[in-house]
C-alpha positions, -999 to +999 in steps of 0.1 A: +509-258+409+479-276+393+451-288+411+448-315+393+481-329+402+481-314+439+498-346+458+487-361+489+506-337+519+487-358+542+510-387+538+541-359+552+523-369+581+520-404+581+557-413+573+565-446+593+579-449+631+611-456+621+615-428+596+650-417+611+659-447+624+658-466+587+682-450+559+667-441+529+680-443+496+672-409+485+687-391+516+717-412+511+722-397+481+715-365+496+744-371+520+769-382+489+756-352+471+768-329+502+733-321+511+718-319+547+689-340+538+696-370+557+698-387+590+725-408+613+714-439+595+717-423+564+751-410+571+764-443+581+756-463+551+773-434+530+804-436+549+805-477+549+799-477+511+823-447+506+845-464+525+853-491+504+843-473+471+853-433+475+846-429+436+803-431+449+807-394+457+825-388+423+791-406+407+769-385+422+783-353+414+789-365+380+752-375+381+740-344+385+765-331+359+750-352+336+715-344+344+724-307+336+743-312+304+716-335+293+686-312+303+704-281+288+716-298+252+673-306+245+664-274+259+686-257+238+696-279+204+667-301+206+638-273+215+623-297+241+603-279+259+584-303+279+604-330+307+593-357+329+614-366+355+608-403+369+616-412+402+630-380+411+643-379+445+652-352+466+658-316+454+696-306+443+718-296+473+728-269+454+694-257+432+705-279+398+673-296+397+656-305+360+632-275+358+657-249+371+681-261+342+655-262+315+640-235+323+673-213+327+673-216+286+640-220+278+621-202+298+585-218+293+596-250+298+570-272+314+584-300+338+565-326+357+589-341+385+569-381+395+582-399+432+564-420+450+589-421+479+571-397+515+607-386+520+609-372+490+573-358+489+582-343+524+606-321+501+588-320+468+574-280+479+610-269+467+603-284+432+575-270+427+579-233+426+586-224+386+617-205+379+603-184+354+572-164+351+564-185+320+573-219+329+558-250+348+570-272+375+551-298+392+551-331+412+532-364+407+529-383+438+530-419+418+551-444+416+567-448+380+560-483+374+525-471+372+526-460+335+491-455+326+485-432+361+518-413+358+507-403+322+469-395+332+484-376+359+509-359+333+493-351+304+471-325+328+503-304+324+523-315+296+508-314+262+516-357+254+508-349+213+545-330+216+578-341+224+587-349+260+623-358+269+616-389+294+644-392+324+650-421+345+684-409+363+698-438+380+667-450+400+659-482+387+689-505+408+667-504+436+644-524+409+665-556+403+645-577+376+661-561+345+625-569+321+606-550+341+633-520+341+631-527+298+593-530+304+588-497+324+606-479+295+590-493+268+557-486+282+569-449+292+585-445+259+558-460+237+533-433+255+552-404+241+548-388+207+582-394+182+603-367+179+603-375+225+636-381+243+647-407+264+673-397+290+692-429+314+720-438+334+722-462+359+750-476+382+775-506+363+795-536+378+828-519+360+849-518+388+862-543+419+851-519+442+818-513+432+810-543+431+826-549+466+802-519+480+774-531+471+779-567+480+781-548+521+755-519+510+727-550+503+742-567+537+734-534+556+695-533+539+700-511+515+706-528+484+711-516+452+713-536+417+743-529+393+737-532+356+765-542+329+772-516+300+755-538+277+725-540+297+723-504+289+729-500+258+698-521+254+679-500+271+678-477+237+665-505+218+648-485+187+654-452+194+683-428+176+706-424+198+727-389+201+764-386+199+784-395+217+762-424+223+761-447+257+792-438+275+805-429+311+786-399+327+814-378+328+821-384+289+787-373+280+795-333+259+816-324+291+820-287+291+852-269+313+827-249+330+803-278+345+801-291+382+812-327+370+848-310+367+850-309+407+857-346+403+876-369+387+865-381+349+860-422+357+822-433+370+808-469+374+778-450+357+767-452+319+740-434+302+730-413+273+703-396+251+684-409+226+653-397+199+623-416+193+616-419+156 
């Protein structure tokens, strides 16, 4: 790991009195992912919200399908060779994270993970150990609203004058005023060279149930902002995007032989890929 980037492993101490007692979004996740990751808290919000909306568990495993399907077509078709993953969380259950991927057919690639979140830095040492001899992973303890500091921080690792696909998988509905989610891309975007990638999905109010789950999710203080397909779509404003365009996650160049075929196809989740000219 760079020294330059070397986070803060003090603050893995100073996590908050109520650190088990409080769920947390990312080790929520952990638990609808299968991981172990989490706490009692954590565990009950899960089961409420999967309660009234099983197909959550689909998401996230279709999530991560997407996140390896997307990783894997730039590595490979796109020669990206350079990622930035924003708001990360915490590592894979089961190893699938965005450098393993990458790196698994390009073994150079170069990948800077950026969370802000001391539960997630109390877990960031398992993204940070390359998979490859020749390749680069790292972890920027910012948060990614911070454009110009996430980049400064960056740009010690990955070269910024060539392409860099640019992720934001599903994090920004704990971020509910949609122009600053348009305004954080933008500015992300616009700080990357063209021939860069933008790679996004977030969670959308196409279902009853969803909706229903978060309604009690945001009652239990853990809220979590949906966003309408169109909203999305948006979100690509100016860039070219790659077939088959903004769609469900699990429609996104499914293959027979990826993890997202555990579940069933239908997600409340859209994203997709797109080129900045």
């Amino acid at each position: 790991m760079s020294d330059a980037l070397a986070p803060d492993w003090s603050r893995v101490g100073d996590l908050p009195a109520d650190y088990f007692d409080v769920p947390s979004p990312a080790r929520v996740w952990n638990y609808w992912l299968g991981g172990k990751d989490h706490y009692d808290p954590d565990k009950e919000v899960g089961d409420v919200v999967a309660g009234i909306y099983p197909g959550i568990r689909t998401m996230a495993i279709q999530s991560r399908g997407f996140l390896m399907r997307t990783v894997r077509h730039l590595a490979q078709e796109a020669g990206i060779r350079q990622f930035l993953d924003l708001g990360a969380g915490l590592p894979e259950p089961r190893g699938h994270n965005t450098h393993t991927v990458a790196q698994s057919v390009a073994p150079d690639a170069k990948v800077v993970y950026v969370d802000s979140d001391p539960v997630v830095l109390a877990h960031a040492r398992v993204l940070l150990s390359s998979s490859t001899p020749d390749g680069v992973a790292d972890f920027v303890d910012r948060d990614y609203r911070d454009t110009d500091g996430v980049m400064e921080h960056a740009g010690k690792v990955l070269d910024l004058s060539q392409p860099v696909s640019v992720m934001f998988m599903g994090v920004f509905g704990y971020l509910p005023p949609y122009d600053e989610l348009r305004a954080i891309v933008d500015r992300t975007m616009a700080a990357v060279p063209s021939g860069s990638y933008l790679t996004f999905w977030d969670g959308t109010d196409t279902s009853d149930a969803i909706r229903e789950s978060h309604k009690l999710q945001a009652r239990m203080g853990h809220p979590y902002t949906l966003r309408t397909v169109e909203e999305i779509e948006q979100v690509f404003t100016g860039l070219e995007l790659v077939d088959p365009g903004v769609v469900q996650l699990s429609q996104w160049r499914m293959t027979d032989n990826d993890i997202a075929r555990r579940a069933p196809e239908k997600v409340d989740a859209y994203g997709g890929v797109a080129r900045k000219p």
